[in-house]
C-alpha positions as CSV (number, residue, x, y, z in Angstrom):
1,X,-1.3,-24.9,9.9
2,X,-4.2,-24.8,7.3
3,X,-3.3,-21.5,6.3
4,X,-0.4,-19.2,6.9
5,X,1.0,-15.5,5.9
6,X,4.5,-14.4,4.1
7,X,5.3,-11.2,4.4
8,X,8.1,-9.5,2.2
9,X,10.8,-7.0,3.5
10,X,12.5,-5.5,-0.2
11,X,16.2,-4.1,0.6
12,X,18.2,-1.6,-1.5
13,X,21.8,-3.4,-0.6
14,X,23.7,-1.0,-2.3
15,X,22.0,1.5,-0.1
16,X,21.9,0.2,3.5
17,X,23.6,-2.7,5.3
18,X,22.0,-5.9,6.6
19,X,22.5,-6.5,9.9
20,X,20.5,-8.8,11.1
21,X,16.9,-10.6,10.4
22,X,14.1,-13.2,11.1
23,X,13.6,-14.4,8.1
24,X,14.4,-18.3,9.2
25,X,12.1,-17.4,12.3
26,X,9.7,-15.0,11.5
27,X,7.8,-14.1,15.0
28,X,4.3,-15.4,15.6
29,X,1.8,-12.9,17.0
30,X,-1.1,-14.7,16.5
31,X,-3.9,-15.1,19.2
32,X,-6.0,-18.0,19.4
33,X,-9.2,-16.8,21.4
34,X,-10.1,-20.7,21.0
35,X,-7.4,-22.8,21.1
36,X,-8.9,-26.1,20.1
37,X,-8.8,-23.9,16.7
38,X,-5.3,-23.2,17.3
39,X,-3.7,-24.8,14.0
40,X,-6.7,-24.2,11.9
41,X,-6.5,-20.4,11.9
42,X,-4.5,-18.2,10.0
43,X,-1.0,-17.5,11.3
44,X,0.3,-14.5,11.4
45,X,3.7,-13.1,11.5
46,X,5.9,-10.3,12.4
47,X,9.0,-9.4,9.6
48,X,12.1,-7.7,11.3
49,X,15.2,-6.5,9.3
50,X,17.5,-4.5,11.1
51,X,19.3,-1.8,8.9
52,X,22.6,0.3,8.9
53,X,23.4,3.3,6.8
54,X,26.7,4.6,4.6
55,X,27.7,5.5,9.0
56,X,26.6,2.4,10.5
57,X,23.5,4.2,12.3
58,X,20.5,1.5,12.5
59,X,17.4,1.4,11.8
60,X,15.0,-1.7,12.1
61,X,11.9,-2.1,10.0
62,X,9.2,-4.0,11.3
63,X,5.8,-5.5,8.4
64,X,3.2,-7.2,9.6
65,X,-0.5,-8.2,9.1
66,X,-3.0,-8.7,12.2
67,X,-6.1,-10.9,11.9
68,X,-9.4,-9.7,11.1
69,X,-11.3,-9.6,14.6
70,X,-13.0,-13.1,15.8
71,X,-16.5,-13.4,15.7
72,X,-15.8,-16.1,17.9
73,X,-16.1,-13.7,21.2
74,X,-19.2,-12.4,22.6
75,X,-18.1,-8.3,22.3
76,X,-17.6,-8.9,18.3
77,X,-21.6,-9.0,18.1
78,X,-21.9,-6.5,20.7
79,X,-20.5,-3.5,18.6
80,X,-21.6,-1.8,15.3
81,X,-17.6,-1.2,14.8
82,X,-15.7,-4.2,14.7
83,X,-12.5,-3.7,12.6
84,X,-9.6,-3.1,15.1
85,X,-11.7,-3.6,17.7
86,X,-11.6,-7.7,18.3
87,X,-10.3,-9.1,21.5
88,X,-7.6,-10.9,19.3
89,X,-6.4,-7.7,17.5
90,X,-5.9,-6.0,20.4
91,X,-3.9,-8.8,21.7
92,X,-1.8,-9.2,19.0
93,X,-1.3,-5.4,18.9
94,X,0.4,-6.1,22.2
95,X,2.1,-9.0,20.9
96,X,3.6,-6.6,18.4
97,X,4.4,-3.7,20.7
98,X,7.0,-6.1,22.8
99,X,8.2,-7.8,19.8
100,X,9.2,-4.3,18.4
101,X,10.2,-3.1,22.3
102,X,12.7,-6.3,22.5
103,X,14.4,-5.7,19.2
104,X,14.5,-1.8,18.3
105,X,15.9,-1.5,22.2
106,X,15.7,2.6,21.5
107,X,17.1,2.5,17.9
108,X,15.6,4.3,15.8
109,X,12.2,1.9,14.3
110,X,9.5,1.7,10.9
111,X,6.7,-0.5,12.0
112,X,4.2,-0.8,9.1
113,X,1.3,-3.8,7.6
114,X,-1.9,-4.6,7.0
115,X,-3.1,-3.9,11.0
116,X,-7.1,-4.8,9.6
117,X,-7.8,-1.9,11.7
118,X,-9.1,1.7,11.2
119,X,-7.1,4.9,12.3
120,X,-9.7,5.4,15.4
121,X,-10.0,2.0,16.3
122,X,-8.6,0.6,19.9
123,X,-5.6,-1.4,17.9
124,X,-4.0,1.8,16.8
125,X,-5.3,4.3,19.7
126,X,-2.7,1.6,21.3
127,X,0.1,1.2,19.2
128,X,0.1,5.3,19.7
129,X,-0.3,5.1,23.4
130,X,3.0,2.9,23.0
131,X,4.6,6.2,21.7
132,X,4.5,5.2,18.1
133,X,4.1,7.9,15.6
134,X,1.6,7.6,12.5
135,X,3.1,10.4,9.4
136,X,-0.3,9.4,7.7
137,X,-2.6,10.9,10.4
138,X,-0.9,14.3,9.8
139,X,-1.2,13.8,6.0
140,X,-4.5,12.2,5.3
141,X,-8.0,12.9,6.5
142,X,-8.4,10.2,8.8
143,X,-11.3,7.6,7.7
144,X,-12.1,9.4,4.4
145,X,-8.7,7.8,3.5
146,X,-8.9,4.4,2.2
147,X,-6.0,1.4,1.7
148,X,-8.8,-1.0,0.9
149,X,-11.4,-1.8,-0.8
150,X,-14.0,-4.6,-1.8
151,X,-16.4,-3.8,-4.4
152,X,-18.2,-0.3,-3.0
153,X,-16.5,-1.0,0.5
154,X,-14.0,2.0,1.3
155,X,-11.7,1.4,4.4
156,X,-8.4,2.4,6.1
157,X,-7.0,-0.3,7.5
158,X,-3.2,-0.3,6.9
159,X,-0.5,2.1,8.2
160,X,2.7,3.1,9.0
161,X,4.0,4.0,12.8
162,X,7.6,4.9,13.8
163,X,9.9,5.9,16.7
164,X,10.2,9.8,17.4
165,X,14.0,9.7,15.9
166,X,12.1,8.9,12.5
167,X,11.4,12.2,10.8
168,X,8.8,12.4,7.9
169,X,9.6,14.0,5.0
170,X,6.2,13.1,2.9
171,X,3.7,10.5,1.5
172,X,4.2,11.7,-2.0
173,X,2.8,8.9,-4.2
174,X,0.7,7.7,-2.0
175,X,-3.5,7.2,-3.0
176,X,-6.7,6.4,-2.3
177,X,-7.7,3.3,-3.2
178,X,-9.6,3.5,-6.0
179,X,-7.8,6.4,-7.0
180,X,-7.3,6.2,-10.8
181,X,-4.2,8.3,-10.7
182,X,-2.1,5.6,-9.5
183,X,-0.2,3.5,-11.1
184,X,-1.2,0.8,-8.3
185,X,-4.9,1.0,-9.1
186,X,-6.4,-2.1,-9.6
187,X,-3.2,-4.0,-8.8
188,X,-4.6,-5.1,-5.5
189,X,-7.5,-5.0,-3.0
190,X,-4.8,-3.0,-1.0
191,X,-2.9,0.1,-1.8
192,X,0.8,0.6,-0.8
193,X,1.8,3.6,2.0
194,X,4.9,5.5,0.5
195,X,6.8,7.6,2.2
196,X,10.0,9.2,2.9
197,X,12.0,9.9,6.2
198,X,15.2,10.9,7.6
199,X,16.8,9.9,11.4
């Protein structure tokens, strides 16, 4: 491929166990609307590290980063909203829910990424119908929250979703981006999610 995406999954060892991941074989989600296109589009990828604690109970953690929606379909030009609304989001959305379906197998699960989708959007009003929890819609105000930005462009496009046995205790250190408070200001075009949970 012309292009192609990394994504990094950073693991306290003296903390939790290892117990498996995909690192040689990171899962391809990617759709290809046109697939005489196929190796000239980005790639993208699904991380998966499964986890034990101090009593061997699991926990998988999922990152990954969906493409921006193709303007390469007729409904892209159709709509006023577009981000987390493209044919091959929504697709690889799917793509995503069964990749995370096959290997969590009801263990307890931390899906999170760039999804280049907002909160209201059809990507993530399906990755909820999926029975996937957000802590950041019960902690943020919805759109007014932003996790991107380019120049005066505000936007919420990355998240964090988990099973139901994955109980939030807060956000605390998470901002706005843009926020000046941060220590990550200006770092990035993206701001990081933090959070903290218990099983």
């Amino acid at each position: 491929s012309i292009y192609t995406t990394g994504l990094a999954v950073i693991i306290n060892t003296a903390k939790l166990g290892v117990a498996g991941h995909n690192t040689e074989s990171p899962h391809h989600i990617t759709y290809h609307h046109v697939q005489a296109w196929r190796e000239r589009k980005q790639s993208r990828i699904c991380a998966h590290v499964k986890l034990s604690d101090r009593d061997g109970r699991p926990i998988h953690v999922f990152n990954t980063h969906l493409s921006l929606p193709t303007p390469f379909h007729r409904d892209f030009w159709r709509s006023k909203t577009r981000m987390g609304c493209g044919v091959n989001q929504v697709e690889e959305a799917r793509a995503l829910i069964e990749f995370v379906k096959g290997h969590a197998k009801g263990d307890p699960f931390v899906v999170c990424g760039d999804f280049n989708s907002p909160p209201d959007s059809p990507v993530c009003e399906l990755l909820q119908s999926a029975g996937w929890l957000s802590p950041e819609r019960r902690s943020k105000a919805g759109d007014r929250f932003s996790t991107a930005g380019f120049m005066r462009l505000r936007m919420h496009l990355d998240h964090i979703f988990a099973s139901d046995a994955v109980k939030w205790s807060d956000l605390e250190g998470t901002a706005s981006f843009g926020d000046k408070s941060s220590p990550f200001c200006g770092l990035s075009d993206h701001v990081p999610l933090i959070g903290r949970f218990r099983i």
